[in-house]
N, C-alpha and C positions, 0 to 999 in steps of 0.2 A: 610724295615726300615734301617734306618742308624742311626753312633753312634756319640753322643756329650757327651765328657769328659767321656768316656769309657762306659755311659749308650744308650739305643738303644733309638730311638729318633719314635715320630708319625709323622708323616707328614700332614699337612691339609692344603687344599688350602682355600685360603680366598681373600675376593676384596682386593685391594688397599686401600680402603677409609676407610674399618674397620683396616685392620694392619695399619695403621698412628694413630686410632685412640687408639689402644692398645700403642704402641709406646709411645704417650702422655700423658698415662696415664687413660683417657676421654672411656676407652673401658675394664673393668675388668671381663666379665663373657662372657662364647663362649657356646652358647647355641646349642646342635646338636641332629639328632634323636636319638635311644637307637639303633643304628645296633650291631650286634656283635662284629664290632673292637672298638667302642664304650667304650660299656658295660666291657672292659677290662683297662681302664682309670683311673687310681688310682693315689690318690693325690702323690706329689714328683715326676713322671712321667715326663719326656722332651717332650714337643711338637712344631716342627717346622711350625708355621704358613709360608705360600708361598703365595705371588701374581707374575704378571705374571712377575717384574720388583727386587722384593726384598726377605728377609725372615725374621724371629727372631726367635729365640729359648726361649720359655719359661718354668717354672716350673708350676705344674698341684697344686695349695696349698688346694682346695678340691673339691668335686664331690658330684653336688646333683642331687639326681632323683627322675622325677614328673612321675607323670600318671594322 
C-alpha cells in the first residue's frame, strides 16, 4: 500500500475505458469479488484505481454487500 494525504491508499488495477469513465463521472459503483482484502474496504477509504497509461485516487463514500 502506499499513502495519499497521509492515509494508506488500495490499489486496483482497472481498464482504461472504465477509469475514463469514472473520471467523467458516467462510472459511480466498482463492483469486485468479496476476497479478503476486499472485505476490509470501508467507506472514507482512498482507493487508487490504475490502468496501464494513468491513475485517480478516490474516496470509498459506501460499501454494499450482496450474496
Amino acid at each position: 500500500m502506499i499513502a495519499f494525504d497521509g492515509q494508506a491508499v488500495r490499489i486496483l488495477r482497472i481498464s482504461p475505458t472504465c477509469l475514463a469513465h469514472i473520471k467523467e463521472k458516467r462510472k459511480t459503483i466498482e463492483a469486485r469479488l468479496a476476497s479478503a482484502a476486499m472485505r476490509r474496504v470501508l467507506p472514507g477509504d482512498i482507493i487508487r484505481f490504475e490502468s496501464e497509461t494513468e491513475h485517480l485516487h478516490v474516496r470509498v463514500l459506501s460499501v454494499r454487500k450482496y450474496e
